[in-house]
Residue frames relative to the residue before (quaternion, step in Angstrom):
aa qw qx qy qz dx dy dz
X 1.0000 0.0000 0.0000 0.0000 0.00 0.00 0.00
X 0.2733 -0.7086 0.6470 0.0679 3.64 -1.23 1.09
X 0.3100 0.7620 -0.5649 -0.0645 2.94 -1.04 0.86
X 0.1567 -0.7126 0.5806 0.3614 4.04 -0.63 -0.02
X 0.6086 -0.6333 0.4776 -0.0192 2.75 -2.68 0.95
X 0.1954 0.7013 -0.5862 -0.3555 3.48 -0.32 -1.50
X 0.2779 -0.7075 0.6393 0.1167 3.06 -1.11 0.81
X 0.4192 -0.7267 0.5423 0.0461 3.73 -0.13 2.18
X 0.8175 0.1000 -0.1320 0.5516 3.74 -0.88 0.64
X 0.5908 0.4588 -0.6203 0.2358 3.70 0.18 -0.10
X 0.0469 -0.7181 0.6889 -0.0870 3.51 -1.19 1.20
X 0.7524 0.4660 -0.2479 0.3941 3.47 0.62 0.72
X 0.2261 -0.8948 0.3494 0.1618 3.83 0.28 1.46
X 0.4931 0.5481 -0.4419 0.5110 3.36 1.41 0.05
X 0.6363 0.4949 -0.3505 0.4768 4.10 0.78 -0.40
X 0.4770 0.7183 -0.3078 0.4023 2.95 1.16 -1.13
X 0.7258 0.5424 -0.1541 0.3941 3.07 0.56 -2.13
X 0.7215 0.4648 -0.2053 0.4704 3.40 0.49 -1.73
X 0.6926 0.5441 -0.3460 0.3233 3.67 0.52 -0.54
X 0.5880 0.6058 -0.3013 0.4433 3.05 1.50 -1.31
X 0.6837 0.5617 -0.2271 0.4068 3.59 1.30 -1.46
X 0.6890 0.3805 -0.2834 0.5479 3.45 0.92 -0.77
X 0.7983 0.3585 -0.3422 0.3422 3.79 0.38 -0.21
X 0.4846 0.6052 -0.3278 0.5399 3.17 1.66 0.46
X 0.7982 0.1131 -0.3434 0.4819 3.47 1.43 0.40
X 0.2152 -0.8578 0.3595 -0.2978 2.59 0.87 1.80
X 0.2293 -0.6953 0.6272 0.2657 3.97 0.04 0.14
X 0.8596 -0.0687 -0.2489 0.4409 3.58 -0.40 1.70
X 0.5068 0.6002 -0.4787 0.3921 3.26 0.86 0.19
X 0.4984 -0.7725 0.3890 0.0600 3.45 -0.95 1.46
X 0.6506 -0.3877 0.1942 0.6235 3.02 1.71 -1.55
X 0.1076 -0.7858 0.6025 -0.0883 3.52 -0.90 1.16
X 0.2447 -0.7051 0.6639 -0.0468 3.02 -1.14 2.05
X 0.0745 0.7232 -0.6588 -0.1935 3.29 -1.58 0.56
X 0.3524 -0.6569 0.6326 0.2100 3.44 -1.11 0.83
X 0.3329 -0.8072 0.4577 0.1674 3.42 -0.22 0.75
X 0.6430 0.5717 -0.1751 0.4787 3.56 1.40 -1.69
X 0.6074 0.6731 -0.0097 0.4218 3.77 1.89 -0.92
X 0.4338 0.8504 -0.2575 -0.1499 2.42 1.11 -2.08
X 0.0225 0.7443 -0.5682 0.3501 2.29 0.50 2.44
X 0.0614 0.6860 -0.7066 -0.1627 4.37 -0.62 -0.29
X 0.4156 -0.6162 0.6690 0.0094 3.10 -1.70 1.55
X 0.2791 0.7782 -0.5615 0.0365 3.62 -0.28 0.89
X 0.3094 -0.7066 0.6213 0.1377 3.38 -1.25 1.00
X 0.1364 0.8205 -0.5475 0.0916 3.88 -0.89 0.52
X 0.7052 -0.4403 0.3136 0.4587 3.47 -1.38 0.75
X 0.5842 -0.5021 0.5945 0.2306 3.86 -1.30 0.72
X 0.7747 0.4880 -0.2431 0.3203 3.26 0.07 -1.47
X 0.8074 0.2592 0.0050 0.5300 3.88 1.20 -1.43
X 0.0693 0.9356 -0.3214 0.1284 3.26 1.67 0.41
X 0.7718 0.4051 -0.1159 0.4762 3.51 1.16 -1.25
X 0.7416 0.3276 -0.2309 0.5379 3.07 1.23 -0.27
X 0.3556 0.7650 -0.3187 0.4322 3.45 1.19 0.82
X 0.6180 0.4373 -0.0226 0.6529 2.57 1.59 -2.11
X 0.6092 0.4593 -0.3823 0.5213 3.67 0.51 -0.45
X 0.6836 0.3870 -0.3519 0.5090 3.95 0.57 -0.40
X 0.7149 0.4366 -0.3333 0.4327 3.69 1.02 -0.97
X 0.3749 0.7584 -0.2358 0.4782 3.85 1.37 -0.18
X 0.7741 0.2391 -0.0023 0.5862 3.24 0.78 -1.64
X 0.6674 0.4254 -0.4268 0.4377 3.43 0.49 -0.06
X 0.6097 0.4994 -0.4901 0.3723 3.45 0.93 -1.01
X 0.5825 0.6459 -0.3378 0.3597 3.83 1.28 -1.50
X 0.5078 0.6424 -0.3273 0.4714 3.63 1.28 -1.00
X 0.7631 0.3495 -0.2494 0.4831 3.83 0.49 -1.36
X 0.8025 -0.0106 0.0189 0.5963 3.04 0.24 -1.26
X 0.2458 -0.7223 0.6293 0.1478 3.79 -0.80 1.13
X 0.6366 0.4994 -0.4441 0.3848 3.69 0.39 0.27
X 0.5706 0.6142 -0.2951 0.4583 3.55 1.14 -0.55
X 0.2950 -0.6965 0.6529 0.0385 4.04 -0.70 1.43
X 0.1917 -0.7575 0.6241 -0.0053 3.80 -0.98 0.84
X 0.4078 0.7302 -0.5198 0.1744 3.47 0.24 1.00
X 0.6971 -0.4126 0.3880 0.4396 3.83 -1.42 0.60
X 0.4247 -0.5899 0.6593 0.1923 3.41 -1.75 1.57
């Protein structure tokens, strides 16, 4: 499943960076773009475990940067 984000408050391309890197080894996560200039992140992930993916990708981003809101483009 494909879906894109925005990521609200993210004002910082080195987080940007580090998120993209840490949620990209993710346990099911196929692949995860961030567009920094957008700040949008393209992630693709297993069908089957979808919600709780996003719940891990959610909390990690909150982990890097805790100012930054993950909600559906």
């Amino acid at each position: 499943m494909k879906k894109v984000f925005r990521l609200e408050g993210l004002n910082c391309a080195h987080c940007a960076a580090k998120i993209e890197e840490k949620v990209g080894k993710l346990e099911g996560v196929k692949s995860v773009v961030i567009n920094f200039m957008t700040t949008k992140m393209t992630l693709e992930s297993i069908d089957e475990n979808f919600e709780e993916i996003i719940a891990n990708v959610k909390k990690l981003v909150n982990e890097i940067e805790p100012d930054v809101n993950m909600v559906k483009a």
